[in-house]
C-alpha angles and dihedrals in degrees: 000000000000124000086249092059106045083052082063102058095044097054089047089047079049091045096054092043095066094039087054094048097045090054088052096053089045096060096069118119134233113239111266114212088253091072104026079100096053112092120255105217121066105254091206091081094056103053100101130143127354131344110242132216127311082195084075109033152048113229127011105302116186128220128202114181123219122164114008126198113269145149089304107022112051086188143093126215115184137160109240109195116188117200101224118291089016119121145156123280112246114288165180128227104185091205094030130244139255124217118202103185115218111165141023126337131300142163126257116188126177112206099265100021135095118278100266113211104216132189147169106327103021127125126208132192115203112196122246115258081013118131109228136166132207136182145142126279117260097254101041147034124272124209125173136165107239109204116183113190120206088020078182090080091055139278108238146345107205125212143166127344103259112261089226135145125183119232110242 
């Protein structure tokens, strides 16, 4: 086979590929309204960890230690995953608390202040003593780190469920 023919078929093999790819891409779907409440990330991934009390949420919420307090660290870093529509009851961090967003969209509200949408990438600092509340948007997952500095101080103080409804 010479050098110019086997050009062509690559460029042929090259050519359907990208026909093929571009179809593919082509079939998805817009959301209907049926499943626009359906969430659009598969809950199953998020699932790590423990499932933590129900005494303190509203919805399965999913911890995944990392890094507990001990003799050198007086800190805790944790995943929190929260299945769609599920959040944390209102509370209190003494030494405050710290929210790295890693995927989906959720909701963050200090007590007082205006209701804060929240997604993949976002950091949140919630004061110390300050009741606060976060969960996951009605239609998706949720996952932040949780970091609590100066865990000495205490971890949480839990409060009331969060009087919340989400908008249709």
């Amino acid at each position: 086979m010479s050098l110019k023919n086997a050009f062509k078929i690559t460029n042929i093999g090259l050519l359907l590929m990208l026909i093929f790819m571009s179809c593919k891409q082509g079939t998805s779907t817009t959301q209907t309204e049926e499943n626009k409440e359906k969430p659009t990330v598969n809950v199953e991934k998020i699932q790590q960890g423990a499932l933590a009390s129900a005494e303190n949420n509203t919805g399965n919420v999913w911890v995944k230690p990392h890094v507990m307090q001990d003799s050198i660290y007086d800190m805790m870093l944790v995943t929190e995953a929260f299945e769609p529509g599920a959040r944390t009851y209102w509370h209190i961090h003494p030494a405050g608390e710290i929210l790295v967003v890693t995927k989906g969209e959720g909701y963050h509200q200090i007590k007082g202040q205006e209701l804060e949408k929240i997604k993949k990438g976002d950091v949140i600092k919630c004061p110390p003593g300050v009741s606060h509340w976060h969960g996951a948007v009605k239609n998706n997952v949720m996952s932040h780190l949780v970091i609590l500095p100066n865990i000495a101080e205490g971890s949480a103080i839990w409060q009331d469920e969060v009087a919340f409804e989400e908008e249709k």
